[in-house]
DRENTORKOL-3810 file (N, C-alpha, C; in nm, 4 decimals):
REM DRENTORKOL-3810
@n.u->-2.1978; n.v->-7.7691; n.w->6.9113; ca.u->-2.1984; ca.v->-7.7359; ca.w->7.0533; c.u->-2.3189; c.v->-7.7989; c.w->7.1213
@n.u->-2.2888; n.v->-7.8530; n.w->7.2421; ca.u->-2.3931; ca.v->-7.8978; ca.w->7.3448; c.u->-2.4325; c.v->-7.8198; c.w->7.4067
@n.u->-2.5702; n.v->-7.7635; n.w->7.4377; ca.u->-2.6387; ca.v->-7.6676; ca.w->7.4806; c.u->-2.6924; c.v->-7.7283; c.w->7.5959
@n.u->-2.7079; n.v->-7.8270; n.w->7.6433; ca.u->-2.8082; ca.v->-7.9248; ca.w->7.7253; c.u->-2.7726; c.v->-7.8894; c.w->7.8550
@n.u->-2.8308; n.v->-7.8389; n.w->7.9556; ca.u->-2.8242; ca.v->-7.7689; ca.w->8.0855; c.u->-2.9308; c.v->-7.8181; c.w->8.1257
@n.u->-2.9334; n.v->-7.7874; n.w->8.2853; ca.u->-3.0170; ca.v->-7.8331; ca.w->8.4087; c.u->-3.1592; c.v->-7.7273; c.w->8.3952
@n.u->-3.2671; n.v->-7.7229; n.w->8.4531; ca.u->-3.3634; ca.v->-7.6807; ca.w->8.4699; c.u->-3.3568; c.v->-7.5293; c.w->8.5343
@n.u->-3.2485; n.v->-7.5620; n.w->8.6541; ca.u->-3.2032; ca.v->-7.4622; ca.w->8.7111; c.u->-3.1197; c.v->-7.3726; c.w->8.6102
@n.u->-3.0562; n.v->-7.4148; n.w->8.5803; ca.u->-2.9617; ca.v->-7.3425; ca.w->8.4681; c.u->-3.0189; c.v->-7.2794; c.w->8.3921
@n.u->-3.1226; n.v->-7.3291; n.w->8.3220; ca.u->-3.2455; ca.v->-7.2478; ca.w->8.2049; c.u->-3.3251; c.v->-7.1602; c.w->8.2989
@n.u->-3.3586; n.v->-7.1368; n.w->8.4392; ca.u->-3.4210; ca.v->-7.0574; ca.w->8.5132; c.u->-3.3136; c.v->-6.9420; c.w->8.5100
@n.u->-3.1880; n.v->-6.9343; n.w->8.5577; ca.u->-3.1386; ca.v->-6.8757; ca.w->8.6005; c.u->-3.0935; c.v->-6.7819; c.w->8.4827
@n.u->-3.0520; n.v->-6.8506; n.w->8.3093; ca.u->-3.0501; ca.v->-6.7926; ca.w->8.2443; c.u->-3.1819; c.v->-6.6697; c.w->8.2080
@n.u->-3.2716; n.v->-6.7098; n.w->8.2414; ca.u->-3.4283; ca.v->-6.6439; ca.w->8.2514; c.u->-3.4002; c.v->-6.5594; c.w->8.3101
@n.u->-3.3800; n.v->-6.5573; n.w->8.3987; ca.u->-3.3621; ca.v->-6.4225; ca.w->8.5262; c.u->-3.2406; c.v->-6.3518; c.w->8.4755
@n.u->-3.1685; n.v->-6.4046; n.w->8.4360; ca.u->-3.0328; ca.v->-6.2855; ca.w->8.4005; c.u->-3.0590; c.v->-6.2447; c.w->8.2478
@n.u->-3.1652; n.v->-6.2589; n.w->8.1310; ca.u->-3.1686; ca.v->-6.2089; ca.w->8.0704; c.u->-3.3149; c.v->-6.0848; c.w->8.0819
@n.u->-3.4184; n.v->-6.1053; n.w->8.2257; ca.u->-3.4760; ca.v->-5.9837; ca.w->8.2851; c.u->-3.4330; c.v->-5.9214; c.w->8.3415
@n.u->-3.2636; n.v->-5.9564; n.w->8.4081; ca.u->-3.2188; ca.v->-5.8300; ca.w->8.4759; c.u->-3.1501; c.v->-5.7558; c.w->8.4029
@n.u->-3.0920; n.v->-5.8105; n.w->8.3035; ca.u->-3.0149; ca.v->-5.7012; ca.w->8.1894; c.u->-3.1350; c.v->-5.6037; c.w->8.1442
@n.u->-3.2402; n.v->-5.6677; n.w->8.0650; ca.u->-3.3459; ca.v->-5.6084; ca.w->8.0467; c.u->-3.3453; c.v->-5.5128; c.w->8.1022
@n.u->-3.3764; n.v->-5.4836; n.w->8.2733; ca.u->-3.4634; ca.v->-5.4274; ca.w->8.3965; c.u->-3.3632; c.v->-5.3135; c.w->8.4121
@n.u->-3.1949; n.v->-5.3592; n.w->8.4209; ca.u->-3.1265; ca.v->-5.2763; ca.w->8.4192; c.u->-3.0899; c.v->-5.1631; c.w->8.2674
@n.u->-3.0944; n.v->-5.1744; n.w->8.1327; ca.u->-3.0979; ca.v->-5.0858; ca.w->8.0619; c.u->-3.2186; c.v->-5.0134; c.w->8.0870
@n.u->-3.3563; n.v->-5.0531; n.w->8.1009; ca.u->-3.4325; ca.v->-4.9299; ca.w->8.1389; c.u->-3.4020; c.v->-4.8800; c.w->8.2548
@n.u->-3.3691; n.v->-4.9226; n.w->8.3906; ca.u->-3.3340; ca.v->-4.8125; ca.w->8.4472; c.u->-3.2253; c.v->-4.7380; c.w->8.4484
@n.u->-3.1143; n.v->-4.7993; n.w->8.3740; ca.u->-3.0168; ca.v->-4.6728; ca.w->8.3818; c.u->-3.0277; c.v->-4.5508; c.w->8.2449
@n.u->-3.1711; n.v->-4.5792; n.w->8.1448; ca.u->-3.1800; ca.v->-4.5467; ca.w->8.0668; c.u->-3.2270; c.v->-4.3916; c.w->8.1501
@n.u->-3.3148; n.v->-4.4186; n.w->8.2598; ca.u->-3.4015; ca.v->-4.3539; ca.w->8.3107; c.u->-3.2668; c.v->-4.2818; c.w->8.4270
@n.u->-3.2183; n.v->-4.3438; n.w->8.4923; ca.u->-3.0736; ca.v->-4.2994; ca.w->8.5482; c.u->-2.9816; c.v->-4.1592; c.w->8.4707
@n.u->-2.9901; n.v->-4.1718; n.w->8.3589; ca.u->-2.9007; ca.v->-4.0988; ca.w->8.2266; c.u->-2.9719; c.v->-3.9582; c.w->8.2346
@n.u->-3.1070; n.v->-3.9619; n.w->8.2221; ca.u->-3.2258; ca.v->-3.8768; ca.w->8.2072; c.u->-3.1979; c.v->-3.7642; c.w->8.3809
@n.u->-3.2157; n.v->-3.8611; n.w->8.4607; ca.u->-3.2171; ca.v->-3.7954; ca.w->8.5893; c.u->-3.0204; c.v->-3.7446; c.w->8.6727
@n.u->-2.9356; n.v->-3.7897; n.w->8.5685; ca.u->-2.8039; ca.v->-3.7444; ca.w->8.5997; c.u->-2.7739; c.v->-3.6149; c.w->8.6080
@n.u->-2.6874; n.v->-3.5500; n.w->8.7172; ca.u->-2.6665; ca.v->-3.3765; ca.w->8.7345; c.u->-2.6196; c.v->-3.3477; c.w->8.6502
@n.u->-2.4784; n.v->-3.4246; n.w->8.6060; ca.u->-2.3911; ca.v->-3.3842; ca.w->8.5550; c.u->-2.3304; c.v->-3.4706; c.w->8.4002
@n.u->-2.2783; n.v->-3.3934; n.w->8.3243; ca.u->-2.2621; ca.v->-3.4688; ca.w->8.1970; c.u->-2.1475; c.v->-3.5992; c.w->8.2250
@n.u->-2.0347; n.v->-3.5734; n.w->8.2813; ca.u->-1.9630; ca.v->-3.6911; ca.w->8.3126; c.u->-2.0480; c.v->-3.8410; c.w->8.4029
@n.u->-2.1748; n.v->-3.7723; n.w->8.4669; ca.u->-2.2163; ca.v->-3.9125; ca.w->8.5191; c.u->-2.3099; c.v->-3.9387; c.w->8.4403
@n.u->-2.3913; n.v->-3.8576; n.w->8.3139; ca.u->-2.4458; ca.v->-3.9394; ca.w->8.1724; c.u->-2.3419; c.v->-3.9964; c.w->8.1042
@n.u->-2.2254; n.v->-3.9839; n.w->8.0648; ca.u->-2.1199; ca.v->-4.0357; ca.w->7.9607; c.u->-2.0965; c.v->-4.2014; c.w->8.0668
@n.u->-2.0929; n.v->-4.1815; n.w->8.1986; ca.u->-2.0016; ca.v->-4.3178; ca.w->8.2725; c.u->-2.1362; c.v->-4.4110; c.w->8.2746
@n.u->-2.3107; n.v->-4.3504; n.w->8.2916; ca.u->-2.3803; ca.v->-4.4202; ca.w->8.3004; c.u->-2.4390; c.v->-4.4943; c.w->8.1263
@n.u->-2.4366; n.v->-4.3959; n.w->8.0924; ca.u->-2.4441; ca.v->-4.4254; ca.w->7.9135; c.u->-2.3291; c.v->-4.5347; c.w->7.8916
@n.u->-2.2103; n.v->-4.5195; n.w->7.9385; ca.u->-2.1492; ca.v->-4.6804; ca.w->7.8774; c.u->-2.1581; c.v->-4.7536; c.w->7.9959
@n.u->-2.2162; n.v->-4.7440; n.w->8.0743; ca.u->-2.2777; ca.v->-4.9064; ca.w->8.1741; c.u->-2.3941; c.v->-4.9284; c.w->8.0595
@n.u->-2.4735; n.v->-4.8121; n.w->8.0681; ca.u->-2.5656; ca.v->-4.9225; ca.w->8.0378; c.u->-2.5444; c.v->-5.0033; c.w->7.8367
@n.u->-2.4688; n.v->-4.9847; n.w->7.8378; ca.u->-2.4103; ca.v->-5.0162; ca.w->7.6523; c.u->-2.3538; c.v->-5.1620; c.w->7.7094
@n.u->-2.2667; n.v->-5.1662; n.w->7.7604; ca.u->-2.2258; ca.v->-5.3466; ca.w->7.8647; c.u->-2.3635; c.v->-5.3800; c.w->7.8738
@n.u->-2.4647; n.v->-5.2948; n.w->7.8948; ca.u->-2.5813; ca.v->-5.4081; ca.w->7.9462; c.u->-2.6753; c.v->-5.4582; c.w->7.8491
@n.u->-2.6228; n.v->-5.3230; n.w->7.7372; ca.u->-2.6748; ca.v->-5.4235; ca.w->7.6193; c.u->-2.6099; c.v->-5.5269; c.w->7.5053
@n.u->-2.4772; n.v->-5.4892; n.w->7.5315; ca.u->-2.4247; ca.v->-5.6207; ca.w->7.5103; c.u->-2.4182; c.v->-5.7307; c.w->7.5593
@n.u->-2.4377; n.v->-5.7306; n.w->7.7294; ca.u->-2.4510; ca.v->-5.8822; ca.w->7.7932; c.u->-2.6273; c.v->-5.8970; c.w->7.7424
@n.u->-2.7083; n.v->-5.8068; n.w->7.7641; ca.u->-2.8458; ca.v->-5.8302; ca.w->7.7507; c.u->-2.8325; c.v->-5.9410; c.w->7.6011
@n.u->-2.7969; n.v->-5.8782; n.w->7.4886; ca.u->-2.7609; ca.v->-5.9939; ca.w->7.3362; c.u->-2.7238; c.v->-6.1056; c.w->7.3388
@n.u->-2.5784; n.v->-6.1053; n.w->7.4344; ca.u->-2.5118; ca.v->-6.2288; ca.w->7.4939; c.u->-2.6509; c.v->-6.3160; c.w->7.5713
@n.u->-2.6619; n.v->-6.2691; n.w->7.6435; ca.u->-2.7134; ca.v->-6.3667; ca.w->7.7058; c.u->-2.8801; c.v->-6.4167; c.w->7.6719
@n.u->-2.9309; n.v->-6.3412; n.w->7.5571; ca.u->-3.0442; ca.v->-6.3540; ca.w->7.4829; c.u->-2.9970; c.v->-6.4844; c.w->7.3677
@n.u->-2.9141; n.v->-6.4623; n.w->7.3208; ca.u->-2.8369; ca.v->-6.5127; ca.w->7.2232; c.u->-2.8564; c.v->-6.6990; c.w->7.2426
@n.u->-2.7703; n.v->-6.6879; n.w->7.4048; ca.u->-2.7457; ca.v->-6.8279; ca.w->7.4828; c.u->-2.8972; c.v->-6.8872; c.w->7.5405
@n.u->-2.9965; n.v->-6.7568; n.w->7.5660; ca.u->-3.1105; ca.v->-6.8166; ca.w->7.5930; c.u->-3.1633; c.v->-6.9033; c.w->7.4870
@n.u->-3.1886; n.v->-6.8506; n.w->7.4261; ca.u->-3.2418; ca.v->-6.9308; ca.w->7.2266; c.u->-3.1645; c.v->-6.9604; c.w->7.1790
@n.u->-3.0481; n.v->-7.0520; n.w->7.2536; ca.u->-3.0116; ca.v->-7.1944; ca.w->7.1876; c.u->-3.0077; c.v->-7.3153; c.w->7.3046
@n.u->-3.0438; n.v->-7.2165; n.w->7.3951; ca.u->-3.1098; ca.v->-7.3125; ca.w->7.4835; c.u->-3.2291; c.v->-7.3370; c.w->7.4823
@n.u->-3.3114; n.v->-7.2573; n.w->7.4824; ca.u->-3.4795; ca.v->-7.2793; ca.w->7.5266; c.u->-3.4801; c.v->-7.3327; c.w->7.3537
@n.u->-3.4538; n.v->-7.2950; n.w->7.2593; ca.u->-3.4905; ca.v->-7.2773; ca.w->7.1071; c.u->-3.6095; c.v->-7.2217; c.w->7.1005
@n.u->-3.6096; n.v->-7.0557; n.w->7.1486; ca.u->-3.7093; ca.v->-6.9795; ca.w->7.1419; c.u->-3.6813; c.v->-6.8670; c.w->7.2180
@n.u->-3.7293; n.v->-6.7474; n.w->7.1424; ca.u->-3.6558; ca.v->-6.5936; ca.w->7.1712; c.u->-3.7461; c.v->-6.5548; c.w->7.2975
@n.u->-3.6363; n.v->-6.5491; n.w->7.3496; ca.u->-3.6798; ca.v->-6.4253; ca.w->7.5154; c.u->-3.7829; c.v->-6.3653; c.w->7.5385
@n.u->-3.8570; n.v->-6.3764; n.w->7.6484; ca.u->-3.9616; ca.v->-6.2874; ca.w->7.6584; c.u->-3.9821; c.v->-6.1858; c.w->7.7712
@n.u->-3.8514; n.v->-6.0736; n.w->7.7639; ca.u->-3.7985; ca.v->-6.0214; ca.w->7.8822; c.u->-3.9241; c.v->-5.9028; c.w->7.9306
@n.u->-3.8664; n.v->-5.8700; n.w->8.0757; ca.u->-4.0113; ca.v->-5.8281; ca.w->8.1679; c.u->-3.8978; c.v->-5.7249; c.w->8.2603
@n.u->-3.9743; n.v->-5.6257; n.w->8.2871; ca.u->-3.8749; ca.v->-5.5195; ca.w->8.3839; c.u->-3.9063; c.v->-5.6332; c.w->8.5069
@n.u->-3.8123; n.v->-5.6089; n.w->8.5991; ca.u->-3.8616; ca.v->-5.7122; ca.w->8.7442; c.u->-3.7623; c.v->-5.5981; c.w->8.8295
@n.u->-3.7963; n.v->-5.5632; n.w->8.9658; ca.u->-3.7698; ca.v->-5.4605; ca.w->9.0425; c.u->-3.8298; c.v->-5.2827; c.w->9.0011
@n.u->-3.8378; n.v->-5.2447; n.w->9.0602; ca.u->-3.8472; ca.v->-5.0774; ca.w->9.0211; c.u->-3.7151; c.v->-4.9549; c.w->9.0860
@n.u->-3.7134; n.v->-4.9375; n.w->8.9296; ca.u->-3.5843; ca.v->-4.8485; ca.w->8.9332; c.u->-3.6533; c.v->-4.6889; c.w->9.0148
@n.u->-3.5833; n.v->-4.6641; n.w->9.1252; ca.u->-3.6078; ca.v->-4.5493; ca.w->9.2162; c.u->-3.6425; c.v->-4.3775; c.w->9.0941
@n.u->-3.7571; n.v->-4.2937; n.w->9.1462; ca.u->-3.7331; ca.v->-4.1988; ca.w->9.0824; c.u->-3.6341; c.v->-4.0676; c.w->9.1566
@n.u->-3.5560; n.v->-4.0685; n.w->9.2042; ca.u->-3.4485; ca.v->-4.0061; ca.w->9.2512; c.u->-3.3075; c.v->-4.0701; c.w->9.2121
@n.u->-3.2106; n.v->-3.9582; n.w->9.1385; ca.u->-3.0814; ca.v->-4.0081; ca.w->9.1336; c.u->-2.9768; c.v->-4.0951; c.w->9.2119
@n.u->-3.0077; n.v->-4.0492; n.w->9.3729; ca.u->-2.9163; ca.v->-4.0879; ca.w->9.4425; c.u->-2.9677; c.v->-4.2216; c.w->9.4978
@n.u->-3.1179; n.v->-4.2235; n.w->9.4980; ca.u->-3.1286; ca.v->-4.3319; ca.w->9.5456; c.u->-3.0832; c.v->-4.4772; c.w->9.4003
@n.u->-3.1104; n.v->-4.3624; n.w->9.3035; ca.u->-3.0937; ca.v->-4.5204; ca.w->9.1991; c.u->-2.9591; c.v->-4.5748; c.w->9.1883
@n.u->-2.8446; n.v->-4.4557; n.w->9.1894; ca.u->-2.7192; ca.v->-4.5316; ca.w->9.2096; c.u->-2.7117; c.v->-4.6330; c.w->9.3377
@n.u->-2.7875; n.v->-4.5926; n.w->9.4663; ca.u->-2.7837; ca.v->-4.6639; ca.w->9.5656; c.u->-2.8597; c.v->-4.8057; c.w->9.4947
@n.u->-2.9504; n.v->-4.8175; n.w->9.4742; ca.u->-3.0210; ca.v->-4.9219; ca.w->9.4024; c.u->-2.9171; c.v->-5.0331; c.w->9.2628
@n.u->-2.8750; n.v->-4.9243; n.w->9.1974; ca.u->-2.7860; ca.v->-4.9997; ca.w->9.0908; c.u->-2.6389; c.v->-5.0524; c.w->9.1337
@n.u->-2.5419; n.v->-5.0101; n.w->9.2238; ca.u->-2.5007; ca.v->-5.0190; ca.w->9.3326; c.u->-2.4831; c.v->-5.1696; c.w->9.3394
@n.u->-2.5988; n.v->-5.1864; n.w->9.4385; ca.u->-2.6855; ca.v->-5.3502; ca.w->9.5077; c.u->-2.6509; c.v->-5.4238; c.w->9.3821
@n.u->-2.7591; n.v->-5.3923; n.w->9.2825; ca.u->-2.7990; ca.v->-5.4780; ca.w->9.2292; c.u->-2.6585; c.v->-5.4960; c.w->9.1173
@n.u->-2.5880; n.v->-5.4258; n.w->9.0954; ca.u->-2.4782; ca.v->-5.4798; ca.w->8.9804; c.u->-2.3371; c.v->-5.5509; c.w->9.0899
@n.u->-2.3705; n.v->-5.5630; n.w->9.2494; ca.u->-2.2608; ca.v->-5.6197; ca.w->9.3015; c.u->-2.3478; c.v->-5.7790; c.w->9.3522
@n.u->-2.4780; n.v->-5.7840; n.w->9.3487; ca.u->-2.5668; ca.v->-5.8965; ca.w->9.3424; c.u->-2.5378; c.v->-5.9617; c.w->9.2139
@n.u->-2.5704; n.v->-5.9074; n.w->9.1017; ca.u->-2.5113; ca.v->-5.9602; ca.w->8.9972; c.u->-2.4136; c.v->-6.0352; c.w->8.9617
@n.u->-2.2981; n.v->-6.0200; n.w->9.0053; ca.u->-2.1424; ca.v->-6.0416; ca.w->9.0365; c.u->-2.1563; c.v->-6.1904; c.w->9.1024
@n.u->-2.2006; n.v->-6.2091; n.w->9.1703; ca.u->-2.2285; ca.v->-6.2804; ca.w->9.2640; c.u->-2.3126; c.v->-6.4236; c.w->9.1920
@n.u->-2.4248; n.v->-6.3821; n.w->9.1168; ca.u->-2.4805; ca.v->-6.4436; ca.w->9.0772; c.u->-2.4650; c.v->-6.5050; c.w->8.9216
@n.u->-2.4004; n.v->-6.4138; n.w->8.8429; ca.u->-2.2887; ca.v->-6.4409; ca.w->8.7320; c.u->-2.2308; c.v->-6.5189; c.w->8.7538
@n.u->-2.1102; n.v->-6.4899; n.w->8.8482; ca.u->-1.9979; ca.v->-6.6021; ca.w->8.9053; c.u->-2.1279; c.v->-6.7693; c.w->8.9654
@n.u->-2.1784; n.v->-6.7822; n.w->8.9996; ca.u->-2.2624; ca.v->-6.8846; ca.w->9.0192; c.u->-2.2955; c.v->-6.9263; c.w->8.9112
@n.u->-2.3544; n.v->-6.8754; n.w->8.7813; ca.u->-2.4432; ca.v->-6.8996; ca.w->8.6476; c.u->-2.2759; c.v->-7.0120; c.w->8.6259
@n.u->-2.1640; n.v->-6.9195; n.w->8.5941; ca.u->-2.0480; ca.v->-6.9815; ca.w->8.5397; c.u->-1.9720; c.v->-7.0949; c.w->8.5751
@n.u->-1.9791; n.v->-7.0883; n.w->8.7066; ca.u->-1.9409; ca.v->-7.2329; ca.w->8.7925; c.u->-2.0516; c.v->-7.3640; c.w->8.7465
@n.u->-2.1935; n.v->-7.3564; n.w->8.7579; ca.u->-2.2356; ca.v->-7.4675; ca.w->8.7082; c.u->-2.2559; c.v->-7.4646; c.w->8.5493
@n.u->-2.2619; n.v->-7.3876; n.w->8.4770; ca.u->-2.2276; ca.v->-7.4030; ca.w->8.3459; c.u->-2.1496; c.v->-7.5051; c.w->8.2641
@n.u->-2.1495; n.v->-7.6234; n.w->8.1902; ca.u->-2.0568; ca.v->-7.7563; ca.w->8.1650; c.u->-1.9799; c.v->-7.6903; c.w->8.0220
@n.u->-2.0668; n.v->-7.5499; n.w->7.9521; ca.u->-2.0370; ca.v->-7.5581; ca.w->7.8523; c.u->-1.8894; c.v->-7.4420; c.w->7.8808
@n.u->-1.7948; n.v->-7.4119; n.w->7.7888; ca.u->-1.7119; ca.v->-7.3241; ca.w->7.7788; c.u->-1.7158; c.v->-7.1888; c.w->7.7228
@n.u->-1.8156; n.v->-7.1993; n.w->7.6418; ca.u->-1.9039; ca.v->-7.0259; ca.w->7.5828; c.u->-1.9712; c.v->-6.9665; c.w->7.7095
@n.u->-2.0315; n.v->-7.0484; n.w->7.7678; ca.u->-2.1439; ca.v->-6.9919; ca.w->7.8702; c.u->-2.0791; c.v->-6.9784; c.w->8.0401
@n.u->-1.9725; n.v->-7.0520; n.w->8.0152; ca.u->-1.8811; ca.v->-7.0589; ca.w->8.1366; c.u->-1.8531; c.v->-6.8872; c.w->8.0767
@n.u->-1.7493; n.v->-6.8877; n.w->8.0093; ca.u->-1.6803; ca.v->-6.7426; ca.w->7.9693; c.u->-1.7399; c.v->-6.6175; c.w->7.9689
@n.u->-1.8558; n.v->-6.6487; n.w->7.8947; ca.u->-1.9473; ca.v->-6.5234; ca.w->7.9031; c.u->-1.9889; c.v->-6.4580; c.w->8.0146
@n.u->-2.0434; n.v->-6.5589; n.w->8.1108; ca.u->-2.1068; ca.v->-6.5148; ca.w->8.2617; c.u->-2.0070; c.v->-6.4787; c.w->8.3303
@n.u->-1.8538; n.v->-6.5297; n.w->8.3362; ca.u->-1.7423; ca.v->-6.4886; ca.w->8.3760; c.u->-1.7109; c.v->-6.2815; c.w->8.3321
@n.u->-1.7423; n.v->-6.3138; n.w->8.2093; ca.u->-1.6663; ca.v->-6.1575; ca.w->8.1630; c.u->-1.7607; c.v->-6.0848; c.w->8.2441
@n.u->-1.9324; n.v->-6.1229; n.w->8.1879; ca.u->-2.0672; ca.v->-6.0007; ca.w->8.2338; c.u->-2.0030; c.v->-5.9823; c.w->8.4087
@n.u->-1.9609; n.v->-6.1291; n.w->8.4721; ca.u->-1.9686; ca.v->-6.0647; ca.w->8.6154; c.u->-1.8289; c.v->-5.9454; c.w->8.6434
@n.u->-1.7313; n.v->-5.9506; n.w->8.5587; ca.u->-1.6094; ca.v->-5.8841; ca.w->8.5586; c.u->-1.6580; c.v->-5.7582; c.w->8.5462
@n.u->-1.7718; n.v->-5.7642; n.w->8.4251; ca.u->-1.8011; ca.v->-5.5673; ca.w->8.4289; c.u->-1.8970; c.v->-5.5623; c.w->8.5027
@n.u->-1.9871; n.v->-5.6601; n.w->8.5241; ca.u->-2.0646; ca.v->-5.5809; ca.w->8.6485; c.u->-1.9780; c.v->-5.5297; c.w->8.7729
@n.u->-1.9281; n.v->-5.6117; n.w->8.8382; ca.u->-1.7993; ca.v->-5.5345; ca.w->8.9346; c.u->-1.7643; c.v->-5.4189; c.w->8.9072
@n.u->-1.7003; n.v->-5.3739; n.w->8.7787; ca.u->-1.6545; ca.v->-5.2492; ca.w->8.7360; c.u->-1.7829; c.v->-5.1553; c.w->8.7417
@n.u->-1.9105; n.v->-5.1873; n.w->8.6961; ca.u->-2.0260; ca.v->-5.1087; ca.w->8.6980; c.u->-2.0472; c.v->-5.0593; c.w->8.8544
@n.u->-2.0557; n.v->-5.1743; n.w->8.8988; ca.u->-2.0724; ca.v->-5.1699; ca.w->9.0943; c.u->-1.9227; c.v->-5.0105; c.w->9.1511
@n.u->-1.8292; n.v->-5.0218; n.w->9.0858; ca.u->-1.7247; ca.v->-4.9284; ca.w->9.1410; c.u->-1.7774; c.v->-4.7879; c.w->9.0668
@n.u->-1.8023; n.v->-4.7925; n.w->8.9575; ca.u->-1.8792; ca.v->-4.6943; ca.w->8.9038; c.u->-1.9448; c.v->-4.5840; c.w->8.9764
@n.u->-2.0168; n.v->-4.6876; n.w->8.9882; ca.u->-2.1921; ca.v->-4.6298; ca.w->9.0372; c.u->-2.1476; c.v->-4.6163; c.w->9.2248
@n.u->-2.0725; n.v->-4.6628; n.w->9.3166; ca.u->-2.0113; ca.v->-4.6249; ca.w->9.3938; c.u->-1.9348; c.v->-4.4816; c.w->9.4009
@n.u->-1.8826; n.v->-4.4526; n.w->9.2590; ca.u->-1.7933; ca.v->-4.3547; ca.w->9.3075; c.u->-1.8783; c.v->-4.2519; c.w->9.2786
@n.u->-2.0486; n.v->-4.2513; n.w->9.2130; ca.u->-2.0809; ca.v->-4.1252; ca.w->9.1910; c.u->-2.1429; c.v->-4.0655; c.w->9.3157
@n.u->-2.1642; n.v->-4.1800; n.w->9.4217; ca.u->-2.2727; ca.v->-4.1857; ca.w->9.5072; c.u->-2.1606; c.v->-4.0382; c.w->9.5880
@n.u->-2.2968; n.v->-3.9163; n.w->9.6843; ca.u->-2.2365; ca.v->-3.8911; ca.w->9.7331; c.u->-2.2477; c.v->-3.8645; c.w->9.8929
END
C-alpha cells in the first residue's frame, strides 16, 4: 500500500486523531455527569466508536508519519451536562463535515473508507446527543 499524502493531509490526520482523543475524555467525563442510566449506556457506546475511530485513525497516522501519535486534549469539554451535549452536538456534526473532507482528498482506498464510515457515525453520534438535549 501507498501511504504518500499531501502535507495537508498529514495535518489533518493530526487533528482528527486529537479530536477522537479530546472527545473520549470528554464524553468519558459526559458518562460521569449523566442523570440517567439510558443516557450513560447511549453515551458509553459513542464514546466506544470513538475509540475505535481514535485506533483507526492512530493506526493510519503511523503508517503515515512512521511514528506513533502524540495526542493532546484540544477544546474544553463543559462542566455541566447540558451544556456538554450542546458542545458534543457541534462538535460530532463539525466532524461529519470534516471527515467527509479528510475522504474526498484521500488517493488511498483504506483511508478514503475509513473517514467515510467515522463521518457516518459521527452523524449518528450528532442525532444522539441531539435527542438527549432538553
Amino acid at each position: 500500500m501507498d501511504f504518500t499524502i499531501d502535507q495537508k493531509l498529514e495535518k489533518d490526520i493530526s487533528k482528527a486523531v486529537n479530536g477522537e482523543y479530546s472527545a473520549i475524555a470528554c464524553y468519558g467525563k459526559l458518562i460521569e455527569m449523566a442523570p440517567s442510566e439510558r443516557e450513560k449506556k447511549i453515551i458509553r457506546e459513542i464514546r466506544n466508536d470513538e475509540i475505535r475511530h481514535f485506533h483507526h485513525i492512530s493506526a493510519i497516522y503511523m503508517l503515515v508519519m512512521n511514528m506513533q501519535p502524540e495526542p493532546r486534549i484540544v477544546g474544553k469539554c463543559p462542566n455541566h451536562f447540558t451544556d456538554g451535549l450542546k458542545f458534543a452536538f457541534e462538535d460530532e456534526q463539525e466532524t461529519v463535515d470534516f471527515y467527509h473532507e479528510i475522504a474526498d482528498k484521500a488517493q488511498d482506498h483504506y483511508i478514503r473508507h475509513l473517514f467515510r464510515r467515522a463521518a457516518a457515525d459521527e452523524q449518528n453520534h450528532a442525532v444522539w446527543f441531539l435527542s438527549m438535549m432538553r
